[in-house]
C-alpha angles and dihedrals in degrees: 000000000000108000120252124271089248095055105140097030124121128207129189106208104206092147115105116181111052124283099063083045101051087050086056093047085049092054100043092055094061098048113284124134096243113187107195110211115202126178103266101233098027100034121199112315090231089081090069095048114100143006118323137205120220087331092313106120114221104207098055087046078071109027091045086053123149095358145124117228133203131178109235130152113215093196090065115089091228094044089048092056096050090048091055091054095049084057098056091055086043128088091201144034122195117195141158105182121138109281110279092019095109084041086053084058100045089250102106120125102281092058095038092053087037095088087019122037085174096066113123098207114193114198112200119197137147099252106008144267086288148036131064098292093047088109097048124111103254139194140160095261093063086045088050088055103042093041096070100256100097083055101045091041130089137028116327088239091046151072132291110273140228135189130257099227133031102295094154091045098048101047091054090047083060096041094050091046083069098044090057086054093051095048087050087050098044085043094048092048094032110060097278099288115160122211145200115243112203102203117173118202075238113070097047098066087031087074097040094057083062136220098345097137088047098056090052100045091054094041120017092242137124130198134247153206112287102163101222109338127099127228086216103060142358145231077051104136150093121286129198121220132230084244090054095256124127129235130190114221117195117184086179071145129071086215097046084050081053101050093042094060101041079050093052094045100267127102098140089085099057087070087054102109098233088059089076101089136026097248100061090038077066097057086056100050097123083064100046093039089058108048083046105042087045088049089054097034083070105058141038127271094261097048089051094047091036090057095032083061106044083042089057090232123129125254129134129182123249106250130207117201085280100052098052090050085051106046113102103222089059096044084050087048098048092229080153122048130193111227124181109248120181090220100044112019126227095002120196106225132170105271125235110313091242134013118239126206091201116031102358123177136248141188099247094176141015114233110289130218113278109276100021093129104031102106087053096046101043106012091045117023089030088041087224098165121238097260101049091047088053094051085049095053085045083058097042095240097125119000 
């Protein structure tokens, strides 16, 4: 296959839960050399996340992707110097340790550029290099809360919401997947130059909740819980089927609301003055939800779907695990792809993010054991001896 856009480059994985990972993992997909470092006795915590079979984590199997790994403590002095080493033969180093952590260990930027000007280094917190709450612990729970998600999201009557799962996270992985494509572009066109790029679990989510502080600025309001209804348009819900499945109807377009309510046996609404926009639809939800959620009560998933499509209105199931492995346009589409893995076998993963016609990427291996590559990282490319290399692992340096 063609190699990845990212061939040649080569990324120093120093992140550990999850956002600074996924990036990696990002990276790595597409082509670039990514060398996880893990500390060499603890490992990285995302080993322990998630369901296991037979003591093989899965979702490392999937974050750790298409990377080499080596134990190294960079607390250590000696660690510290061979990190600094790696990072002169790197074009990328990817950290989310607490501000001034990296500076504690002599390995802040200025030492870092200082054997390599060309260095993109990404620094991953919860609130930033700066500010009063830098030095705060931060995860993407408390992003997820202070971001205006936890607030918008859940029943009117009930509490704030989270998410089951890394949303904060995952939205800054990809984010900073991007930014480390900006910083090679504006060091490929601009002399060379490397830079630091200061990211926060924060901002990210922040942006996807939408114009919140806007809106607030120009008009004094906030928004509120609305379960799953939408202040923009209606009918916008979720909808249970006569066999006892769930479907998610959205109307974000006038002709979508249209064809919805000729579908469900009322077309009379569509001529009422306040159907004419999304936003007083909205007003009217308790109407429109009815009639909807009556006309699907009354039949099973497929024959919803099935009318909702030949109808062109917009409608989609609400899919479990199963559902998504088992769903025929993914599987078309290759969204999951089965990769060989020598603890699990033949292991299902998300495929590549985007696909790509020239120089697309691929998952080439699934995460390795801590340590697999460090006699060819550090014994071989950074030419340590054996010796020394074996003093250092009886001293849990590198392992």
């Amino acid at each position: 296959m063609p190699a990845g856009p990212l061939a040649g480059i080569r990324v120093l994985d120093a992140s550990t839960i999850l956002a600074g990972p996924l990036a990696c993992q990002i990276l790595g997909d597409f082509g670039a050399d990514v060398i996880k470092i893990e500390h060499p006795t603890a490992g990285d915590g995302m080993r322990g996340h998630g369901p296991a079979k037979a003591g093989a984590p899965i979702w490392w199997k999937e974050i750790s992707r298409n990377k080499r790994t080596i134990g190294l403590s960079l607390s250590a002095p000696e660690g510290a110097e061979l990190f600094r080493r790696l990072a002169a033969t790197a074009d990328v180093v990817v950290e989310n340790f607490r501000p001034g952590t990296l500076e504690r260990w002599g390995l802040g930027p200025d030492q870092l550029t200082a054997a390599n000007p060309g260095l993109i280094l990404l620094r991953i917190t919860g609130f930033g290099q700066t500010g009063p709450y830098a030095a705060r612990a931060g995860f993407g729970t408390l992003a997820e809360a202070m971001s205006g998600f936890a607030h918008l999201t859940g029943q009117p009557d009930g509490p704030p919401t989270l998410p089951a799962f890394g949303l904060a996270d995952s939205i800054c992985g990809i984010a900073a997947s991007s930014a480390v494509s900006m910083a090679l572009l504006a060091r490929e066109r601009h002399g060379g130059q490397g830079q630091v790029i200061d990211l926060n679990l924060l901002e990210p989510i922040m942006t996807a909740v939408g114009p919140g502080p806007s809106v607030y600025q120009q008009l004094g309001t906030v928004g509120a819980r609305h379960g799953n209804r939408s202040v923009n348009n209606a009918p916008r819900n979720t909808y249970r089927t006569r066999d006892q499945h769930w479907v998610a109807v959205s109307t974000s377009a006038q002709a979508i609301a249209e064809r919805v309510m000729r579908l469900v046996g009322h077309p009379e609404v569509i001529d009422e003055p306040w159907f004419a926009a999304g936003h007083t639809r909205a007003r009217h939800a308790d109407l429109l939800d009815g009639y909807v959620g009556g006309w699907i009560a009354a039949r099973t998933r497929d024959e919803v779907v099935a009318a909702f499509t030949e109808a062109g209105a917009a409608i989609a199931p609400i899919y479990t695990a199963r559902d998504i492995v088992e769903d025929p346009h993914v599987r078309a589409t290759e969204m999951l792809v089965t990769v060989p893995d020598d603890d699990l076998g033949p292991l299902l993963q998300h495929n590549v993010l985007w696909r790509m016609s020239k120089t697309p990427g691929r998952v080439r291996f699934t995460g390795r054991e801590i340590g697999a590559d460090t006699d060819s990282v550090i014994g071989d490319e950074l030419a340590v001896p054996p010796e020394e290399l074996a003093d250092l692992r009886a001293r849990h340096v590198v392992r």
